[in-house]
C-alpha positions as CSV (number, residue, x, y, z in Angstrom):
1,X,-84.5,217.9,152.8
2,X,-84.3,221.1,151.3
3,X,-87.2,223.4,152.8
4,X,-89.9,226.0,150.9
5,X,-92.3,227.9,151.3
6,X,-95.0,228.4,148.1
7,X,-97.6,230.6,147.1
8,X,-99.9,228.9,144.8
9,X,-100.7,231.5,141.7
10,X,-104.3,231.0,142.3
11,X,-104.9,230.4,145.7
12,X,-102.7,230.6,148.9
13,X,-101.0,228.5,150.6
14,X,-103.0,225.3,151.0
15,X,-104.4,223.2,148.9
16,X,-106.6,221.1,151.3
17,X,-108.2,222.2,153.8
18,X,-111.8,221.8,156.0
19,X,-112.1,220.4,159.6
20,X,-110.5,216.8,158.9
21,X,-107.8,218.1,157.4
22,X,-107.1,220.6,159.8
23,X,-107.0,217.6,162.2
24,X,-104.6,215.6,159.6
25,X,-102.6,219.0,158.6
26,X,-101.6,219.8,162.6
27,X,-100.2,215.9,163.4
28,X,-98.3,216.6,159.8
29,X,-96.8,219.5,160.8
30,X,-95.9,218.1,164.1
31,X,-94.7,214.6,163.2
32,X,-92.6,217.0,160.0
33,X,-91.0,218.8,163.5
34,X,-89.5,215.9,164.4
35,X,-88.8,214.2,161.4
36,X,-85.0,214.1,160.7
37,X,-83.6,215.6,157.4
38,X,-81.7,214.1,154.4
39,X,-78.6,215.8,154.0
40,X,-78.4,217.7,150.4
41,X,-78.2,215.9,147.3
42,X,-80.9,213.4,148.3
43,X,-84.2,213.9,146.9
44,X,-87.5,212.7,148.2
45,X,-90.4,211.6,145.8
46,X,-93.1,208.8,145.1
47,X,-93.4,207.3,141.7
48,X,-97.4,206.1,142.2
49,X,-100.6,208.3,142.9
50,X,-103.8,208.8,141.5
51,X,-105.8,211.5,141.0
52,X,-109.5,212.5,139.4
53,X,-107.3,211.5,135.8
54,X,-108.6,208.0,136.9
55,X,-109.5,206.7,140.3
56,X,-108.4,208.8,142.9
57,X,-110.6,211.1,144.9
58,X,-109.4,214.6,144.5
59,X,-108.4,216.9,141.3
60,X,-104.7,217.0,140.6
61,X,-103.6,220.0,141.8
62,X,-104.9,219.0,145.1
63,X,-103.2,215.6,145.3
64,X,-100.0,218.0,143.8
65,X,-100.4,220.0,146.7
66,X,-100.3,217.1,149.5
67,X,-96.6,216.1,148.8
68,X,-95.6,219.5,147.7
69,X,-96.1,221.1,151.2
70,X,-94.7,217.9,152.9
71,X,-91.2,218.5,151.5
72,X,-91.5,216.0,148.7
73,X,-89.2,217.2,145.9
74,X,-90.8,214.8,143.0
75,X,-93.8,213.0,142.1
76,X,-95.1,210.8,139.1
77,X,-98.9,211.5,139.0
78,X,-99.6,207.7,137.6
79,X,-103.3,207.2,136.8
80,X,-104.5,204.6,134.9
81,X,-103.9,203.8,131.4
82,X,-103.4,207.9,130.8
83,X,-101.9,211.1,131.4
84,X,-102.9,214.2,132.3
85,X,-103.4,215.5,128.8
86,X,-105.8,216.3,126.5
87,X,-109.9,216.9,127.9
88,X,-111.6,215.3,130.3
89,X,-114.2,216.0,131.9
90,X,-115.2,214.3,135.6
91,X,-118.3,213.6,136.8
92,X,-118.8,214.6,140.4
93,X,-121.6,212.2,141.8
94,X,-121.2,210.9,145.0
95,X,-121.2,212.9,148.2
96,X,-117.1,212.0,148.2
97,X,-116.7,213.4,145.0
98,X,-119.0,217.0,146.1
99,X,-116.5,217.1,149.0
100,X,-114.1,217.1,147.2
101,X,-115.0,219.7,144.2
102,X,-115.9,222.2,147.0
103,X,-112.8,222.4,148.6
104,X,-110.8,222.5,144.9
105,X,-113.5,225.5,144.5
106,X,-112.7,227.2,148.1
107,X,-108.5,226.8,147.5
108,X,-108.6,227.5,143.2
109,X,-111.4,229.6,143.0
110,X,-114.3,229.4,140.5
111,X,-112.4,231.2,137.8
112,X,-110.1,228.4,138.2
113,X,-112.5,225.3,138.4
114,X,-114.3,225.0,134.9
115,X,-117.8,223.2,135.7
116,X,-120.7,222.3,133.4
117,X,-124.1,220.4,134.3
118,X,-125.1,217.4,131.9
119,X,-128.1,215.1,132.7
120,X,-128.6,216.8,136.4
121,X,-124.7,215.7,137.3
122,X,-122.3,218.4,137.6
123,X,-118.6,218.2,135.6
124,X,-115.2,219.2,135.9
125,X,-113.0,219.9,133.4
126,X,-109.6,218.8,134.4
127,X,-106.7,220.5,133.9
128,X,-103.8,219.1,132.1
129,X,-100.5,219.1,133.6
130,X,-98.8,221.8,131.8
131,X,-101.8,223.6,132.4
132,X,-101.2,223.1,136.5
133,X,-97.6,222.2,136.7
134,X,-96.3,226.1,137.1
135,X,-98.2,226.6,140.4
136,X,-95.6,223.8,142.5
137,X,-92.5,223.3,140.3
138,X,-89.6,225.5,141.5
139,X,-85.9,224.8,140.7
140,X,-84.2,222.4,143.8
141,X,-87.3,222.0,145.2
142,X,-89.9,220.1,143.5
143,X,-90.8,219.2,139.7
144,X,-93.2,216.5,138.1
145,X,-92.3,213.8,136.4
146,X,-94.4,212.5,133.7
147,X,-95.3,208.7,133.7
148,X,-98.5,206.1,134.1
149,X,-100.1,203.4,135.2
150,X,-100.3,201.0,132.5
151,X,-103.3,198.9,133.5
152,X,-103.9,195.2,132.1
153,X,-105.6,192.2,132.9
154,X,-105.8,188.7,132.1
155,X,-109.0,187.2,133.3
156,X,-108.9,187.7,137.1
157,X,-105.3,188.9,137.2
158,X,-104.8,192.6,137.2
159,X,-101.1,193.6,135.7
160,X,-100.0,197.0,136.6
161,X,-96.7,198.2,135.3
162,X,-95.8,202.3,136.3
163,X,-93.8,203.5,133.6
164,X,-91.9,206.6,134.7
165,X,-90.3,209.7,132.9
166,X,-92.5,208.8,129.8
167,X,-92.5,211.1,126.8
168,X,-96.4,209.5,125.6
169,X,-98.7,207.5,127.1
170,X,-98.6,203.8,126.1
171,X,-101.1,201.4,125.3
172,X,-101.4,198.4,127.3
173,X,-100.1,196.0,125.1
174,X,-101.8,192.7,126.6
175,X,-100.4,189.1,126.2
176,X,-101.5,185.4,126.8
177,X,-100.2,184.9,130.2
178,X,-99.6,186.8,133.0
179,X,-95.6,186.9,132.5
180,X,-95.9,187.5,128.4
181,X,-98.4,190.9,129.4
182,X,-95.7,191.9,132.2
183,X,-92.4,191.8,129.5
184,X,-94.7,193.1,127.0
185,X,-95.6,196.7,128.8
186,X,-92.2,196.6,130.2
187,X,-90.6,195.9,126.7
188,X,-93.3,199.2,125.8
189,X,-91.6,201.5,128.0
190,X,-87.9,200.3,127.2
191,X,-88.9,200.8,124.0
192,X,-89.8,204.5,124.3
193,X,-86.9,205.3,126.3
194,X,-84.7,203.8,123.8
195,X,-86.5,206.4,120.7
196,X,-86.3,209.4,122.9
197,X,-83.3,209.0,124.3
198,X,-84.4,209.7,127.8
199,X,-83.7,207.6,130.8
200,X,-87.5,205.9,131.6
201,X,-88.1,203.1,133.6
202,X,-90.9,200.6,134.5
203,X,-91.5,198.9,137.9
204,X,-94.1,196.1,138.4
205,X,-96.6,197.3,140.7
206,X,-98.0,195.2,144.0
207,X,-97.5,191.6,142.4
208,X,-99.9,190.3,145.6
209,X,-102.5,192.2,144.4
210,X,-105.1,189.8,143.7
211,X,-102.3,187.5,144.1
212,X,-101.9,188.5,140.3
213,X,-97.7,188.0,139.6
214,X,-95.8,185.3,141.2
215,X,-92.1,185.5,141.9
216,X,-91.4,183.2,139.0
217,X,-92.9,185.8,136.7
218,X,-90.4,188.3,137.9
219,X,-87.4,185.6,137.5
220,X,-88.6,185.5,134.2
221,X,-88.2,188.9,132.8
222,X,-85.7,190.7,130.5
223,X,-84.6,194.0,131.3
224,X,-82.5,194.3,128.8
225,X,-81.4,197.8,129.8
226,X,-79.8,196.1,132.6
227,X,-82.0,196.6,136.0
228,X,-85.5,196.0,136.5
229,X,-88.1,197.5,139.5
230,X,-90.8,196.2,141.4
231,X,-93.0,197.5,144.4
232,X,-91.4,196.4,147.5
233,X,-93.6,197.9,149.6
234,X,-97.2,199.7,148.5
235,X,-98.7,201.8,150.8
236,X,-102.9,200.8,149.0
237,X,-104.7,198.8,152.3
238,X,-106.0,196.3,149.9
239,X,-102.3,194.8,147.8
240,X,-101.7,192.3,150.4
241,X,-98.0,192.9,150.9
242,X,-97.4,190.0,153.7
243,X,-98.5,187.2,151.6
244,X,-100.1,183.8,152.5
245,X,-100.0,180.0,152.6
246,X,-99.6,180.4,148.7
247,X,-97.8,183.3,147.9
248,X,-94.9,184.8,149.8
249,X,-94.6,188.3,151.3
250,X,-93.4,191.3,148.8
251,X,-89.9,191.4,150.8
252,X,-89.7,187.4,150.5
253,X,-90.4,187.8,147.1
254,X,-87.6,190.2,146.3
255,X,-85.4,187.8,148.2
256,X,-86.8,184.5,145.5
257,X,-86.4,187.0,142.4
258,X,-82.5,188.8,143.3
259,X,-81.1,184.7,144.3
260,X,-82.3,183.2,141.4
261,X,-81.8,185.9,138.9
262,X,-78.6,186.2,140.1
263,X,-77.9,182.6,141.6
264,X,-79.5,180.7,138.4
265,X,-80.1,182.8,135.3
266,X,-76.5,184.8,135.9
267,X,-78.8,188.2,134.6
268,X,-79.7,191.3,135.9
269,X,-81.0,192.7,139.1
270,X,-84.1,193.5,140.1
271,X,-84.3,197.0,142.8
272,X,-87.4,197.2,145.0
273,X,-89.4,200.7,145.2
274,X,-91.5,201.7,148.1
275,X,-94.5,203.6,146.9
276,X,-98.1,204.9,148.7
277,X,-100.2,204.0,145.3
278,X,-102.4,206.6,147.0
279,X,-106.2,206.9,146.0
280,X,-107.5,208.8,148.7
281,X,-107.0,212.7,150.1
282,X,-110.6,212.9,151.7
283,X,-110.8,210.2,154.4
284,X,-108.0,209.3,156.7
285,X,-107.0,205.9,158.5
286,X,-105.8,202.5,158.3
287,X,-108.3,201.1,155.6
288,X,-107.9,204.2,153.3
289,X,-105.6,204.3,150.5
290,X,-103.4,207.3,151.8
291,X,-100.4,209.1,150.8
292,X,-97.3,209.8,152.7
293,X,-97.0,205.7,153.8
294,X,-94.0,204.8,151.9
295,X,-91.7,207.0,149.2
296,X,-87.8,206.7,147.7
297,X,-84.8,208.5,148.4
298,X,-83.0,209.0,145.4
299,X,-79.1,210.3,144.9
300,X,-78.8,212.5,142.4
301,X,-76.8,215.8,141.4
302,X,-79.6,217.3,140.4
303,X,-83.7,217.7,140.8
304,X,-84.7,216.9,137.3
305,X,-86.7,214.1,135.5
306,X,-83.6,212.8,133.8
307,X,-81.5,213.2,136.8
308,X,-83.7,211.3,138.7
309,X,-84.4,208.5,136.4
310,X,-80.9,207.8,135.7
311,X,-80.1,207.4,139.4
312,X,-82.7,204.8,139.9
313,X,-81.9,202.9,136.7
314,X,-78.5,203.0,138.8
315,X,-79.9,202.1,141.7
316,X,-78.8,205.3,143.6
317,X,-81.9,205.3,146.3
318,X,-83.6,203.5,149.1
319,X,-87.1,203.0,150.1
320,X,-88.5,204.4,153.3
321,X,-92.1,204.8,155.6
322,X,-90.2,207.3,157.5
323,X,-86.5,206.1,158.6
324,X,-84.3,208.7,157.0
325,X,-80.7,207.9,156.3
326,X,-77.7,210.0,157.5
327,X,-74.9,207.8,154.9
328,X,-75.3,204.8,152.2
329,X,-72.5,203.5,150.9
330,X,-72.8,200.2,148.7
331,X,-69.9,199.4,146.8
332,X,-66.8,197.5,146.2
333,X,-67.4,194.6,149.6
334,X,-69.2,196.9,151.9
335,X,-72.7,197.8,152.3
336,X,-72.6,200.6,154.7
337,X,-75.5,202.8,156.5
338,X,-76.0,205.3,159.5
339,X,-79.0,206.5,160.1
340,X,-80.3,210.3,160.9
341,X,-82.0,209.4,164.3
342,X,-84.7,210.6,166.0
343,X,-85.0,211.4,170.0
344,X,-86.3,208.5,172.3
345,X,-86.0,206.5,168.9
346,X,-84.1,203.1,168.9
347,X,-82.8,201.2,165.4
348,X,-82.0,197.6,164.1
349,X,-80.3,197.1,161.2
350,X,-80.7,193.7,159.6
351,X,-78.2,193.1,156.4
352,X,-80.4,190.1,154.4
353,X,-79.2,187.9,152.1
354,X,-78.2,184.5,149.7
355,X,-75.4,182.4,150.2
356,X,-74.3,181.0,146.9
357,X,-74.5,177.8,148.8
358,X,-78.5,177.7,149.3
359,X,-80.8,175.7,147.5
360,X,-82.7,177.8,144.6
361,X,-85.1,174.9,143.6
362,X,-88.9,176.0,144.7
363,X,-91.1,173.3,145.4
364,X,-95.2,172.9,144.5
365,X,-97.3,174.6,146.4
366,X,-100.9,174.7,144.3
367,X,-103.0,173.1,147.2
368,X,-102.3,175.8,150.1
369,X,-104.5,176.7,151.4
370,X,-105.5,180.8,150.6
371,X,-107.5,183.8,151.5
372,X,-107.1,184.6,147.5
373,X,-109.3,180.9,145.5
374,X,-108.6,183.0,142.1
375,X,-104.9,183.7,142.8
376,X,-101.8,182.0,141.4
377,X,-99.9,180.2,143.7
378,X,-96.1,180.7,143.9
379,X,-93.7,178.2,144.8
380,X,-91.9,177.5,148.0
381,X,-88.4,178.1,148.6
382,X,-86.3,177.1,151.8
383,X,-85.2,179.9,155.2
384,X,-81.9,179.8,153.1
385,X,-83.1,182.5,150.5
386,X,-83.0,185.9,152.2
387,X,-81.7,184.9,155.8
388,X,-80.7,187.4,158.0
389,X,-76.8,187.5,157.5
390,X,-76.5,189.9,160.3
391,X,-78.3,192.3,163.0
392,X,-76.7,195.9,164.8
393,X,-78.8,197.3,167.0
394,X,-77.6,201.1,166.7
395,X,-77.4,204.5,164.1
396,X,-74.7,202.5,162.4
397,X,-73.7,199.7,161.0
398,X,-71.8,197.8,158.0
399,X,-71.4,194.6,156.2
400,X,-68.4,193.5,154.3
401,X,-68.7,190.7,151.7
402,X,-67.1,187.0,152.9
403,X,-67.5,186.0,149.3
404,X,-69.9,183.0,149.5
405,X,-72.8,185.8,149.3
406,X,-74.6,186.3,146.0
407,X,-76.4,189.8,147.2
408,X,-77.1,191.5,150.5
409,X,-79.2,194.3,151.3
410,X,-80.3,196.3,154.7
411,X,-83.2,196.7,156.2
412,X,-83.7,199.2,158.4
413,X,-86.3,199.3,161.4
414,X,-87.5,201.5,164.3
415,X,-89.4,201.6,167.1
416,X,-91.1,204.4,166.2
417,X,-94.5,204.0,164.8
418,X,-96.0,204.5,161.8
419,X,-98.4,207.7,161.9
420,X,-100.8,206.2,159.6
421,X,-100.0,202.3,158.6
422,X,-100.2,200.2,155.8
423,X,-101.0,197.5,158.4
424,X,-101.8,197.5,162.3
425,X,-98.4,197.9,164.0
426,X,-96.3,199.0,161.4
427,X,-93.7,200.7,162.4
428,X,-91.3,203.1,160.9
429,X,-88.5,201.1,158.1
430,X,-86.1,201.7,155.3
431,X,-84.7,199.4,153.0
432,X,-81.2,199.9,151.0
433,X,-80.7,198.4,147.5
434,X,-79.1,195.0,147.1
435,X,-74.9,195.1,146.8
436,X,-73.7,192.1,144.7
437,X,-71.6,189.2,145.7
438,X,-68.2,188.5,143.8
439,X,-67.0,184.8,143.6
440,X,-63.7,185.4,144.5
């Protein structure tokens, strides 16, 4: 990944700082030492963070900061049901929130940081994004890219969809069932990008999240612009990415949604993102919602919104929590990978998929048993959707179609743990995008 070195306009070089994150920045810098590097013309960025805009802990330009000193090239800053735009002002009233505004002070500067007092609680205006955006963008290194959370809910269900490379904020547009509010935001964005011209794109966020979206829902939707996105992996401690007795595990999920899209309905496909949905820059550890846990790796020709947007609506990326790729090739009957190792590091690479053969038919499961009593249960397929096709234990491997395949995609894992884990044990992955089967 292409290396920099900033200067903020306003303040130095970094944008957090105090004696926890000098603790945090030091096993950064040393876990970025031995990190291996994506060879030019891929670009790292993460498509879902939060900031003071909505619920996260710090001010933007701190959260801006985080990924722009790590050698993240983009970032969609995707708070809830807004952008950063227009005035806002946030109240600072926990001792979180204090901690926070004093080290935006110490790093911006007071001439910087626009306060008020109202009622005894102290305010910050926050800056909008073309207020801030100058102090991190540089050309082939690191830009924004404007987009949202759109944030809906239908009785205990929450129904998140990020819309990314948006030209305006859109209205959540609700919907009498869970599936009708998901196509209807999703319709919302197509919508925009089809006006502006621009390529945008929506992906479901955490479906397990209050075991909120089934797989079926995802079956269900219409792209219409020919690919469709959901979170394959979210980095938030509380989204409940391995599933239960009634729901299956994100990665199983994907697995349900590619056979029978493909399998049954003969439509489009559906591409799994790997975001950290981070919330929190000013506590550190396995129950906080942290960045850096999992990002995309996009191929593109060049490091600009469009570019970007259009290579993921091509599927031109994978998803990693820290296993860099060396060489992806998926096309024509090969899906092939080699992997940018790591000393005293060791790699399997698993190539998962459907055999047109295997059943598609999901049985009821409604009286499993769950950790979730509001959730919706999904139904259960057989081992014969998303089987493990294959496993190379090495820095390369390959898998060429037979022809009784409807999809197969890679997963990549190491033995190298995760610095700061979604889970206990997690240890260091990367997943390619599906390649389709053919019939003949």
């Amino acid at each position: 990944m292409r290396k920099s070195f900033f200067v903020f306009a306003v303040i130095g070089l970094c944008v957090i700082a105090g004696p926890a994150r000098a603790h945090e920045g030091h096993a950064a810098s040393a876990a970025k030492e031995r990190r291996a590097v994506a060879p030019a013309g891929w670009w790292k960025g993460n498509t879902h963070t939060h900031t003071w805009w909505s619920d996260g802990d710090s001010p933007p330009e701190s959260v801006a900061g985080w990924y722009r000193e790590r050698d993240y090239n983009f970032l969609v800053l995707s708070d809830h049901n807004r952008m950063q735009e227009g005035e806002f002002w946030y109240r600072v009233d926990t001792d979180a929130k204090r901690e926070a505004l004093k080290q935006y002070r110490e790093k911006f500067g007071d001439d910087w940081v626009e306060r008020r007092v109202r009622d005894n609680i102290t305010e910050v205006k926050l800056k909008t994004l073309e207020e801030f955006r100058s102090f991190f963008e540089a050309r082939d290194q690191f830009i924004f890219i404007r987009g949202m959370e759109i944030t809906d809910r239908l009785d205990t269900h929450p129904v998140h969809v990020n819309g990314v490379n948006l030209e305006r904020s859109i209205v959540p547009q609700g919907g009498g069932s869970v599936a009708e509010m998901v196509q209807k935001n999703l319709d919302a964005v197509i919508e925009q990008g089809r006006r502006s011209g621009r390529p945008m794109f929506a992906h479901v966020n955490h479906p397990n999240f209050y075991q909120a979206i089934t797989a079926e829902d995802l079956v269900a939707l219409d792209h219409e612009t020919g690919e469709g996105f959901f979170e394959v992996y979210n980095g938030h401690s509380g989204v409940r990415n391995e599933g239960d007795a009634r729901f299956p595990g994100v990665e199983q999920m994907w697995d349900i949604v590619l056979a029978r899209r493909i399998g049954e309905r003969k439509t489009t496909i559906t591409y799994g993102v790997a975001t950290d949905d981070a919330h929190e820059y000013t506590k550190w550890g396995l129950r906080s919602v942290n960045p850096g846990r999992g990002w995309v790796m996009v191929r593109a020709p060049r490091l600009t919104p469009d570019s970007i947007s259009a290579a993921m609506k091509r599927g031109d990326f994978y998803n990693s929590t820290g296993v860099t790729l060396k060489s992806l090739e998926r096309a024509g009957k090969t899906l092939a990978v080699e992997i940018a190792a790591e000393p005293d590091v060791t790699y399997t690479v698993e190539f998962i998929g459907t055999r047109r053969s295997a059943s598609l038919v999901g049985t009821d499961n409604a009286g499993a048993e769950t950790n979730m009593p509001q959730g919706r249960a999904s139904l259960r397929y057989g081992s014969s959707i998303g089987e493990v096709l294959s496993r190379v234990e090495g820095t390369k491997a390959s898998y060429t179609l037979k022809g009784d395949e409807l999809y197969v995609r890679a997963r990549i894992i190491s033995s190298k743990p995760h610095p700061n884990p979604y889970a206990a044990g997690d240890r260091e992955m990367a997943w390619t995008q599906p390649l389709l089967g053919t019939a003949d």
